[in-house]
Backbone bond lengths (Angstrom), bond angles and torsions (degrees), N, CA, C in turn:
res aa  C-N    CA-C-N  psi(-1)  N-CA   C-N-CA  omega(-1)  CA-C   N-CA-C  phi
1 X - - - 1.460 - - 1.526 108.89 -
2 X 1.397 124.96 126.85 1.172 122.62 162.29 1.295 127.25 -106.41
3 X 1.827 115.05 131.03 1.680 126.00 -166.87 1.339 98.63 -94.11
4 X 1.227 121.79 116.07 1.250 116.04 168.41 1.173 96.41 -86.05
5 X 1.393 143.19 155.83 1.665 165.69 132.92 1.482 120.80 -90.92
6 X 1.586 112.29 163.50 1.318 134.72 -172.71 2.084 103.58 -51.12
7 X 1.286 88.77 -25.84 1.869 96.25 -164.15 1.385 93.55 -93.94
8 X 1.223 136.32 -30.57 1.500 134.57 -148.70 1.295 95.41 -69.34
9 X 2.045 121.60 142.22 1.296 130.74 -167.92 1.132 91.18 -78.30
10 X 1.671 125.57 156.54 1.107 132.51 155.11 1.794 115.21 -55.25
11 X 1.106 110.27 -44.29 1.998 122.88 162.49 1.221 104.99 -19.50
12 X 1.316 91.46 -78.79 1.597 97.57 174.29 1.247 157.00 -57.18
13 X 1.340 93.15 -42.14 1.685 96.54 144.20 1.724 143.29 -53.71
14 X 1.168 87.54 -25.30 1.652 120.76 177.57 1.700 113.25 -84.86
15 X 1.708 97.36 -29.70 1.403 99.01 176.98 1.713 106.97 -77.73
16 X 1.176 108.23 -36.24 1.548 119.63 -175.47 1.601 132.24 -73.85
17 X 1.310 76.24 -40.42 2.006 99.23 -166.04 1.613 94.92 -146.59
18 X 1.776 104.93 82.52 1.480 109.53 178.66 1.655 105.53 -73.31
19 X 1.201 108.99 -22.56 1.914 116.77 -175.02 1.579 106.29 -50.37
20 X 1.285 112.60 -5.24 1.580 105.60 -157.78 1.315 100.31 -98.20
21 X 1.188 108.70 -5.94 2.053 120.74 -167.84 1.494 93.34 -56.29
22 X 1.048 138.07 -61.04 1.133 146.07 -156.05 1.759 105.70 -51.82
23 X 1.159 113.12 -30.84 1.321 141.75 -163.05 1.694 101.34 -88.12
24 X 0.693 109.15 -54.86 1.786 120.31 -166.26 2.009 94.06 -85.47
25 X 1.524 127.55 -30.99 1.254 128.16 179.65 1.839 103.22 -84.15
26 X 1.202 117.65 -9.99 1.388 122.16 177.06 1.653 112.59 -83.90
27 X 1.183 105.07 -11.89 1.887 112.89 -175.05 1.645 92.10 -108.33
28 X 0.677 121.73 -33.09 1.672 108.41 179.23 1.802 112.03 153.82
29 X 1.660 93.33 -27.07 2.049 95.26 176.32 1.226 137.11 -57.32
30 X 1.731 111.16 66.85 1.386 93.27 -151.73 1.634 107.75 -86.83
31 X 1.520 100.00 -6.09 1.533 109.57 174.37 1.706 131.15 -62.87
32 X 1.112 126.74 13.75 1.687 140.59 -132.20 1.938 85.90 -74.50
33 X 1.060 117.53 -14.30 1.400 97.92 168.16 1.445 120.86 -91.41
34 X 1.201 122.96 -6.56 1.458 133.30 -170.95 1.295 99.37 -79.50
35 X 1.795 126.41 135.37 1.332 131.13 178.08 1.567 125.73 -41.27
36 X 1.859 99.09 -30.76 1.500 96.77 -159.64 1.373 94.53 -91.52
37 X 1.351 138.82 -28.20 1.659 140.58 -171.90 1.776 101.71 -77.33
38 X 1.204 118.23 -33.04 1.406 125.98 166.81 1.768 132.87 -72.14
39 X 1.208 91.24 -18.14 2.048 127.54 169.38 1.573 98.37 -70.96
40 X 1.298 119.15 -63.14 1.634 147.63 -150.51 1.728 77.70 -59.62
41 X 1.802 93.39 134.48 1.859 107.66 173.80 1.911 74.17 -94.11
42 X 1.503 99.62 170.60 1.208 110.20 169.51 1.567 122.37 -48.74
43 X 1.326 116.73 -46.44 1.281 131.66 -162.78 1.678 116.97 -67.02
44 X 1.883 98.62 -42.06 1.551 107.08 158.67 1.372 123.17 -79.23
45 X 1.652 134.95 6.43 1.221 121.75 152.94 1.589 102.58 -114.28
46 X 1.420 126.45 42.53 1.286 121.46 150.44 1.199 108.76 -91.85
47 X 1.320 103.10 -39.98 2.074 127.16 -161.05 1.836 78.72 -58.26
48 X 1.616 108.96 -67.29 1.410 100.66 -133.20 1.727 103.85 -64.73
49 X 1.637 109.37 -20.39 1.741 127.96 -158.38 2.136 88.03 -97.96
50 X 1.086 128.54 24.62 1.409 121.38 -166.33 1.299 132.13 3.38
51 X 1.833 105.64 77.46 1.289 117.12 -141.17 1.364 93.29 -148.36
52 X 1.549 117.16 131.49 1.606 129.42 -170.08 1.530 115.38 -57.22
53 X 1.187 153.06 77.44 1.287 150.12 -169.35 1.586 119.43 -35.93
54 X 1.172 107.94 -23.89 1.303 103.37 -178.69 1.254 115.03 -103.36
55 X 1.692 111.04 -19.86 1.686 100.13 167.97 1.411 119.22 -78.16
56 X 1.427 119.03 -33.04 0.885 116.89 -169.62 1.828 109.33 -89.45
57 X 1.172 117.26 7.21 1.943 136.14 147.41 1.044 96.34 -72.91
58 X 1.236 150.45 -51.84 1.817 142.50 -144.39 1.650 91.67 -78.30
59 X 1.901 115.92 -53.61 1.566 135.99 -172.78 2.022 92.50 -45.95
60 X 1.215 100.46 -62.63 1.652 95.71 -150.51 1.466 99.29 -100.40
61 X 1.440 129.42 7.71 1.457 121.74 151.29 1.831 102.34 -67.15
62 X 1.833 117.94 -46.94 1.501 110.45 -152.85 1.417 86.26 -74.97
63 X 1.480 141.41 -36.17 1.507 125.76 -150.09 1.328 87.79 -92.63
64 X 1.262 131.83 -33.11 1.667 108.73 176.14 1.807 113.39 -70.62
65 X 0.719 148.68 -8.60 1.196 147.99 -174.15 1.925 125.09 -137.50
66 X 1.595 76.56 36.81 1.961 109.24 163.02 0.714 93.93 -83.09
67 X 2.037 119.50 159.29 1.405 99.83 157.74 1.204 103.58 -118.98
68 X 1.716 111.12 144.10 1.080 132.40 -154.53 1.880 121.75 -60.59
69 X 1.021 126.13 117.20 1.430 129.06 -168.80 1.904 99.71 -86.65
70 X 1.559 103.63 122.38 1.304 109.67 -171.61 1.645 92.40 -108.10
């Protein structure tokens, strides 16, 4: 199971649970390959995208921890 948190890099999440892109390009990130949007913990691209931190934790905790249909 993976917890994403308030600190967790967007990188990383992206490295782990790419399904969530869809999720993070729906708030405004459409840059997710650019160093500085990939730097950003969740919590500093809620602040900067004026976006609820905890709903949008509830969104990319459930789509990261689907299990993936091959």
């Amino acid at each position: 199971m993976i917890e994403i948190k308030r600190d967790t890099i967007i990188g990383d999440i992206l490295d782990v649970a790419p399904q969530t892109a869809p999720i993070f390009l729906s708030i405004g990130m459409h840059c997710l390959g650019c160093p500085s949007s990939r730097g950003e913990t969740v919590e500093e691209a809620c602040m900067v995208h004026g976006i609820d931190v905890e709903k949008l934790l509830a969104l990319v905790n459930e789509e990261a921890n689907k299990p993936v249909k091959e």
